[in-house]
VMD Tcl script that draws the C-alpha trace (Angstrom):
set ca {
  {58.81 135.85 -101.96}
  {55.52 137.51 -102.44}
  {53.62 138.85 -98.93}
  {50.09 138.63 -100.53}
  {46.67 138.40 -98.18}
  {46.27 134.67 -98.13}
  {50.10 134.36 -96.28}
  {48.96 137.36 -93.70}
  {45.74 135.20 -92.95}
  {47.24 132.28 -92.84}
  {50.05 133.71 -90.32}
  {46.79 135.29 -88.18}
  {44.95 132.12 -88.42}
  {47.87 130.41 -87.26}
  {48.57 133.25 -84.04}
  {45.06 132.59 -82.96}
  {45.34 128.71 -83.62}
  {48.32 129.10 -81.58}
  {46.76 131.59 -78.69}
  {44.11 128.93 -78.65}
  {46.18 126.24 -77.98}
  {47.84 127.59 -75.48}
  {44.79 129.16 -73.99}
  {42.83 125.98 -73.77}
  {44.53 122.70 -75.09}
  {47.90 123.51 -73.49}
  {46.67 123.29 -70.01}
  {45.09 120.39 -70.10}
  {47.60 118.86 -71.50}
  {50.39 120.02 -69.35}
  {48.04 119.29 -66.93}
  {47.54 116.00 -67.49}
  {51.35 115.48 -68.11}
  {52.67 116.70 -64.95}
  {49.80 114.37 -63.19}
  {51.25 111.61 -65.19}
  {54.80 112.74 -63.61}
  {53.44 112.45 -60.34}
  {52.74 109.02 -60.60}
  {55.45 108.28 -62.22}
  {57.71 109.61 -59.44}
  {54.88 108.35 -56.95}
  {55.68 105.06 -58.18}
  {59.20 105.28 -58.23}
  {59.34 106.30 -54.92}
  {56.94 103.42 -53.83}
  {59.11 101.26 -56.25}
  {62.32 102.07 -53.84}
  {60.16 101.91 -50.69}
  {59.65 98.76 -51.06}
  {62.76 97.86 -52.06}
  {63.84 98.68 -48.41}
  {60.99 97.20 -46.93}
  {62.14 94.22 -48.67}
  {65.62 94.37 -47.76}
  {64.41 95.22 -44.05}
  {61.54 92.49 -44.27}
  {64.45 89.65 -45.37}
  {66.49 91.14 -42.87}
  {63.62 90.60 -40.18}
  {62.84 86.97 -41.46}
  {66.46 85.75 -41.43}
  {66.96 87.18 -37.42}
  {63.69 85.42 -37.14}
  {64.60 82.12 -38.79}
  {67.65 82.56 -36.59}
  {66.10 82.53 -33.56}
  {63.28 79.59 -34.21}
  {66.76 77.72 -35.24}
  {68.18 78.42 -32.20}
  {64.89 77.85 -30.33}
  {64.00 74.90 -32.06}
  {68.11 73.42 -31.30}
  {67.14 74.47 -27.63}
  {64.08 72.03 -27.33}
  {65.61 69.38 -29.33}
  {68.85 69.61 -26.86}
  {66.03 69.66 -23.68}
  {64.17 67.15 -25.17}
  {67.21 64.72 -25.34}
  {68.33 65.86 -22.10}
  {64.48 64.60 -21.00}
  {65.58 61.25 -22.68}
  {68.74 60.95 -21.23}
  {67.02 61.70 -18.12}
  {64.17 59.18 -18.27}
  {66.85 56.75 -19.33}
  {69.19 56.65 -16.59}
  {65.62 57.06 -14.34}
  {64.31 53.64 -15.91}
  {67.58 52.01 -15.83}
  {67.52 52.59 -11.92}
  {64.07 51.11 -11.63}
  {64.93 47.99 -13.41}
  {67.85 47.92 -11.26}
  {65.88 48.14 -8.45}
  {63.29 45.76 -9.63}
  {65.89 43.42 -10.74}
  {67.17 44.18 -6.98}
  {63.73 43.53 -5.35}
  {62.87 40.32 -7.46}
  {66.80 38.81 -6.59}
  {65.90 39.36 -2.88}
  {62.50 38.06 -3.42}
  {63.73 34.81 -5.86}
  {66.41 34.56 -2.81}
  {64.39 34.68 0.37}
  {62.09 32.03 -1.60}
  {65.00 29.95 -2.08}
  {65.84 30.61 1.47}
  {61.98 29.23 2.56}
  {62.47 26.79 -0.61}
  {66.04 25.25 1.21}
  {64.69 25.11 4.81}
  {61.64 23.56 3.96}
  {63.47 20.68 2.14}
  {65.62 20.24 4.78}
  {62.98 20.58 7.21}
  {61.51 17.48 5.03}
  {64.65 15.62 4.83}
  {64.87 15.81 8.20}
  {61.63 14.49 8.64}
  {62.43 11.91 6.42}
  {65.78 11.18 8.28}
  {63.88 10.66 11.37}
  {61.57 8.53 9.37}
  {63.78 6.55 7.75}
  {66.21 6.14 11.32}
  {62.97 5.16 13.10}
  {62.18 2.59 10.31}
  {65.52 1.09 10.27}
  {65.92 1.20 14.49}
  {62.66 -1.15 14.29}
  {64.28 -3.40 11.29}
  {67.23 -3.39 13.54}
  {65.41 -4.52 16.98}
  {63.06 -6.93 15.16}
  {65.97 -8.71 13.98}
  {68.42 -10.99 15.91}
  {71.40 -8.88 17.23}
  {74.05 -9.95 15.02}
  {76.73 -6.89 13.95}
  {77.40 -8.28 10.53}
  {73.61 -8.36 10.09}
  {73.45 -4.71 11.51}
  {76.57 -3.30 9.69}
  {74.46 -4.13 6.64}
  {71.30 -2.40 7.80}
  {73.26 0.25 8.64}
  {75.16 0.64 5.46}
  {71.78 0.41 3.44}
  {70.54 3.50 5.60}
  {72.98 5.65 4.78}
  {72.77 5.03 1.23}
  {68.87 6.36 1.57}
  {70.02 9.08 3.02}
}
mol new
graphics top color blue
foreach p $ca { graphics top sphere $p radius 0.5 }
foreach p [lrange $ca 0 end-1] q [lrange $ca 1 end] { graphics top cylinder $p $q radius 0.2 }
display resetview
C-alpha cells in the first residue's frame, strides 16, 4: 500500500470531521437521546403506575359495589319488612272495621227486631181488640167463638 498525501489528508480530514462530531453533533445528539430515554422510562414508569392504580381502583370499585349490594339488600329487606308491617297493620283495621260494622249491622238488627215486635205487638193488641168486639157483637155461642178464635190465631 502506498502512504501518498491524498491518504494523510484524507485521514486529517477525517480526525477533524471526527473531533467535530464529537465536539458539536455528538452532544446534541446524545443529548437528545438520553431525553428520549427519559421519557421512555418516564412513561414506563407511568405505564406501571397506573397499572396499580388500576388494580387498586378495581379493587376500590368491587369493595364499593360490595357494599351498595349489601346496602341496597338492606333497604330492600327494610322495605319488605315495612310491607309486612303495613300488612298485618291493615289486616287489623279491616278486622276491626269488619268488627265495628258486625256490632253496628247487629245492634241495628237488635233496634230492627224490637221494633217489629214492638209492631206486632201493636198489631196483636189490634187485632185481639178487633176480634174481642167481633166476639161481643155477636150472640154468645162457643162453637161460633171457637171459630173466631181459631181465625185469630191464624192472623197472628
Amino acid at each position: 500500500m502506498n502512504f501518498n498525501l491524498t491518504f494523510i489528508g484524507q485521514t486529517i480530514a477525517m480526525i477533524v470531521f471526527v473531533w467535530f462530531c464529537m465536539k458539536y453533533i455528538w452532544p446534541f445528539i446524545m443529548g437528545a437521546i438520553e431525553a428520549r430515554q427519559d421519557e421512555i422510562a418516564e412513561g414506563l414508569a407511568a405505564a406501571e403506575r397506573g397499572r396499580s392504580d388500576l388494580a387498586k381502583a378495581t379493587g376500590e370499585s368491587e369493595q364499593l359495589i360490595a357494599a351498595a349490594r349489601e346496602q341496597a339488600r338492606q333497604i330492600v329487606d327494610q322495605a319488605n319488612a315495612r310491607a309486612g308491617e303495613i300488612v298485618e297493620q291493615a289486616r287489623a283495621e279491616g278486622a276491626e272495621e269488619k268488627a265495628r260494622q258486625l256490632d253496628g249491622a247487629r245492634a241495628e238488627i237488635e233496634v230492627e227486631i224490637n221494633r217489629a215486635r214492638d209492631e206486632l205487638r201493636g198489631e196483636v193488641v189490634a187485632i185481639a181488640v178487633a176480634g174481642a168486639e167481633k166476639l161481643l157483637a155477636r150472640e154468645i155461642d162457643p162453637a161460633a167463638h171457637g171459630e173466631m178464635l181459631d181465625r185469630l190465631a191464624a192472623e197472628l
